[in-house]
C-alpha positions in Angstrom: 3.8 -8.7 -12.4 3.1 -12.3 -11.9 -0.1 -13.1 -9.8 -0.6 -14.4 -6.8 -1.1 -18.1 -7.2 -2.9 -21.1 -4.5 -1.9 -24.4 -5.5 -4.9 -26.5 -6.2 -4.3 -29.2 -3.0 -4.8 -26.1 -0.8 -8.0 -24.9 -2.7 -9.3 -28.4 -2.3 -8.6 -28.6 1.6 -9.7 -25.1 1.9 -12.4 -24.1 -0.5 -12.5 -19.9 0.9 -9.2 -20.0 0.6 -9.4 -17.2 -2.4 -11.7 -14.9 0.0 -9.7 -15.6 3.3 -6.5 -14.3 1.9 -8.5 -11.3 0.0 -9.9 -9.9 3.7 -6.9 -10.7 5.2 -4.7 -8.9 2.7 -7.5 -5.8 2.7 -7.6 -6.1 6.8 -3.8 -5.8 7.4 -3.5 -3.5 4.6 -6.3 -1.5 7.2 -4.5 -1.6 10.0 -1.2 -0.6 8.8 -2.3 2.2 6.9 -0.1 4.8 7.8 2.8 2.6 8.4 5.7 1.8 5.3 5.0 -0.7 2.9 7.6 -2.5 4.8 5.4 -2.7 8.2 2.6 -3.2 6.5 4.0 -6.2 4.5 5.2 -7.7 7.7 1.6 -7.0 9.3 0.4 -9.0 6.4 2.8 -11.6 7.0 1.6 -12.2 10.1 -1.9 -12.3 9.5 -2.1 -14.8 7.1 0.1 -17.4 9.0 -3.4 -17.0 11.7 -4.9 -18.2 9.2 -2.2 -20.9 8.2 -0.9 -19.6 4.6 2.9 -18.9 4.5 4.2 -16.1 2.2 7.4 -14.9 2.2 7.7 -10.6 3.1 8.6 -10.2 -0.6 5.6 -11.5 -1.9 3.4 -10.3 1.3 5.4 -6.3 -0.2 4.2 -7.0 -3.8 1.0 -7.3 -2.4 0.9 -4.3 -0.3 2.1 -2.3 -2.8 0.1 -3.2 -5.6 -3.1 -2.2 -3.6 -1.9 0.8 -2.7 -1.0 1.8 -6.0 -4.8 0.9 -6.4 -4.6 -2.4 -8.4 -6.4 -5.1 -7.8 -5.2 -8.6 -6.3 -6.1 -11.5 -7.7 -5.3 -14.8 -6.5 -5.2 -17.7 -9.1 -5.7 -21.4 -8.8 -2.7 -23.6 -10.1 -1.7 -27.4 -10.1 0.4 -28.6 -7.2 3.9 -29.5 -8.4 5.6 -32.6 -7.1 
């Protein structure tokens, strides 16, 4: 499964950016605990735009399901592309 990736302009703009969408990601994952991964994904969808970070629901479901499957998420630091 390919990691979750923040370009490196955001990073600059928004150094926390790494832990922001970490609690985020563990607070809607909280919240929507006993809903489908569905719900939960769009719970998490909706919590990071407050916080200004688009994700679209498939990637925002990856996410929700590899937590609950008791991975880790890990969010990587790339290069912008033009």
């Amino acid at each position: 499964m390919t990691e979750f990736r923040i370009t490196h302009e955001i990073h600059e703009a928004h150094p926390d950016i790494r832990e922001r969408l970490t609690a985020t990601t563990i607070e809607a994952i909280n919240e929507s605990s006993a809903r489908s991964a569905e719900d939960a994904a769009r719970v998490l969808l909706h919590k990071l735009a407050e916080i200004g970070v688009h994700m679209s629901e498939a990637a925002c479901l990856a996410a929700i399901e590899r937590i609950r499957s008791g991975k880790q998420l890990r969010f990587e630091i790339e290069e912008a592309e033009d």
